[in-house]
C-alpha positions, 0 to 999 in steps of 0.5 A: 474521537473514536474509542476502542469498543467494549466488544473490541476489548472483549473480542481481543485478549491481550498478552503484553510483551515481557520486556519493552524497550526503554523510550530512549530506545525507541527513541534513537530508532526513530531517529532513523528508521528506514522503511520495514525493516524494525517492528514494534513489540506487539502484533495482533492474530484472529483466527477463523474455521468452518466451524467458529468462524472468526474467533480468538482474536489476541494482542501478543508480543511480536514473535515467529508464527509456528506453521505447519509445514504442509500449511496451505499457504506454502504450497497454493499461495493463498494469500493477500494484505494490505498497506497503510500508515498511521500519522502522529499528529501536533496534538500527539493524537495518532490517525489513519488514513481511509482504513475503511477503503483497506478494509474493503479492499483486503475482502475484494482480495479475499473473495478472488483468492477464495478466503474468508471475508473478515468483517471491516469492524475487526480490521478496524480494531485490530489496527487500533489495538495494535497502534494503542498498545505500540503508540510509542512506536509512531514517530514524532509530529514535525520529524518530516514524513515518518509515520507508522507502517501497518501490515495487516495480512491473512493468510492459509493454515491448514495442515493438508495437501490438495488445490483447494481452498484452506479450511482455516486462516490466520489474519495478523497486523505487524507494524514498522516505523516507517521514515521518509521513503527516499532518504535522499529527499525526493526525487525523480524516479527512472522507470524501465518498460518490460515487454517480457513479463506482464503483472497481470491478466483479463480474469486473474488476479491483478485487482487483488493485493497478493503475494503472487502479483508481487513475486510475478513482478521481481524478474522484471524489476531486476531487468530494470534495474540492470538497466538503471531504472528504479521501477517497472512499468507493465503493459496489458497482456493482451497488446502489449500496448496500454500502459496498467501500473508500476510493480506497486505504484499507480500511473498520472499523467499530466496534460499541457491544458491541465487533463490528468489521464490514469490508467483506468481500473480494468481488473487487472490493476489494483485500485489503490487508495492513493490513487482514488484520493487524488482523483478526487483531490485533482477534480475539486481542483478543477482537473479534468481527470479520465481514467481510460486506457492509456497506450505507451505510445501516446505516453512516449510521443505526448512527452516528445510534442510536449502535450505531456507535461508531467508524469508522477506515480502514487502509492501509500509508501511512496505517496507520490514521485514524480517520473523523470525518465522511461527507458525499454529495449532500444531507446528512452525518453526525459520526462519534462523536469515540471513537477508543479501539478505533482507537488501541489497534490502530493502537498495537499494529501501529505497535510491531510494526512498528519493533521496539517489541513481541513480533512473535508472528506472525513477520511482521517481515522482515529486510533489513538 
């Protein structure tokens, strides 16, 4: 069992919220809780300059952030975040999943947006003070896949105009109780092929996890939806023709002799840690699986001949979905209804993660 550091206690003043929901309350949201849109009674700040460096970091109740209105991050868009989940497990102990890998991947985001590196051991303790002062927020074990959202985000401060990095930042974790992301049971999502917009470009800032990439998607996910697809698939911006990501998911496509081919991280696709996971989780299961540039059209006609067998997209809300169907301008294409490779991986990864299974890779954390 890991425990809170004293230099963690020290680095992190805590301000308890006035008033706390009672555990009925508590209770009767976590009944139904959605995904992101209730959050608990407490969030955590740090901040960092020049001068100080990281510094005051605090636990204070959940509440509006006063900004300046000339702060930098509403003008020049300097910011980035991460995703992740903590798990209730059936000893009532509460984990997370590979936070070290989020950690990591929150400084990629900030060295190509030029912030500030936040060092990984006060990533770590933020979520854990956070998760510790609000465990009450982490749904039950056995409630199905309902788990603890947590938002951990940094973002620019300083009160002045001009295009150049911000001379002071704000990281702070929020958390939502988070139920199961289809509340209608998992089923197959319907993906549109956008072949106006891309998400990213060779050198810019796709590999980071920033606001930007997200907002540069949404006129595409609406032209998606207008078209009765659930998410967007985005192809390279230089052919138009290899397939990169979702809006928010990575791609898997499964082969008739039991290859998995994915996209391969070409800069402009963000490494997700649900992607790296299984992976790693399809090869000891003795999958080939190459990660290589993956062309729409050998997506369209391995489905067509049968080759193809199965195609499912992952990400930390979702997990895992299985694809039923790829719609684009002038045609679309049934996904073959076989989800076995699908289900068997998204089971093993979700029994990790509450505690279900052996985690033989030492990427359980825990927090509470």
């Amino acid at each position: 069992m890991t425990t809170t550091s004293t230099s963690a206690q020290e680095f992190f003043a805590r301000t308890e919220a006035a008033e706390r929901r009672s555990a009925d309350e508590i209770g009767q949201i976590l009944e139904n809780p959605g995904f992101g849109s209730t959050f608990t009674e407490h969030m955590v700040l740090v901040e960092w300059d020049k001068e100080q460096g990281w510094h005051d970091g605090r636990v204070v109740p959940y509440g509006p952030i006063p900004l300046d209105p000339s702060a930098a991050v509403f003008h020049y868009a300097q910011e980035i975040f991460e995703g992740m989940k903590a798990y209730r497990h059936e000893d009532g102990s509460v984990w997370t999943f590979r936070p070290e890998r989020n950690a990591e991947r929150l400084n990629a985001s900030a060295r190509r947006i030029a912030m500030p590196e936040l060092p990984p051991t006060i990533f770590l303790d933020a979520i854990k003070e956070l998760v510790t002062i609000d465990e009450a927020w982490v749904p039950p074990a056995g409630e199905g896949e309902t788990s603890l959202y947590l938002r951990p985000f940094m973002i620019a401060t300083e009160e002045a105009l001009g295009v150049r990095p911000s001379n002071s930042y704000l990281f702070c974790v929020i958390a939502s109780p988070a139920g199961a992301y289809f509340s209608g049971g998992l089923k197959p999502v319907s993906l549109w092929v956008s072949d106006q917009y891309v998400r990213a470009a060779p050198g810019g800032t796709g590999a980071a996890k920033t606001g930007g990439n997200y907002a540069a998607s949404l006129a595409s996910q609406a032209e998606g939806i207008e078209n009765g697809c659930d998410q967007v698939v985005f192809l390279d911006a230089t052919e138009h023709t290899y397939v990169e990501e979702l809006g928010g998911m990575n791609l898997f496509f499964v082969y008739a002799d039991g290859r998995i081919v994915t996209p391969e991280l070409t800069g402009t696709i963000l490494p997700g840690v649900t992607r790296s996971s299984l992976v790693e989780l399809a090869r000891e299961r003795g999958h080939d699986v190459q990660e290589r540039r993956f062309s729409i059209d050998e997506w369209r006609e391995g489905v067509a001949s049968g080759e193809i067998t199965e195609v499912f997209a992952c990400g930390t809300a979702a997990v895992i979905s299985p694809v039923g169907r790829l719609a684009w301008n002038g045609g679309e294409l049934e996904m073959p209804d076989e989800h076995k490779v699908t289900m068997d991986l998204r089971e093993e990864l979700l029994d990790i993660q509450y505690g279900r299974a052996q985690d033989a890779h030492g990427w359980l954390y825990r927090l509470v």
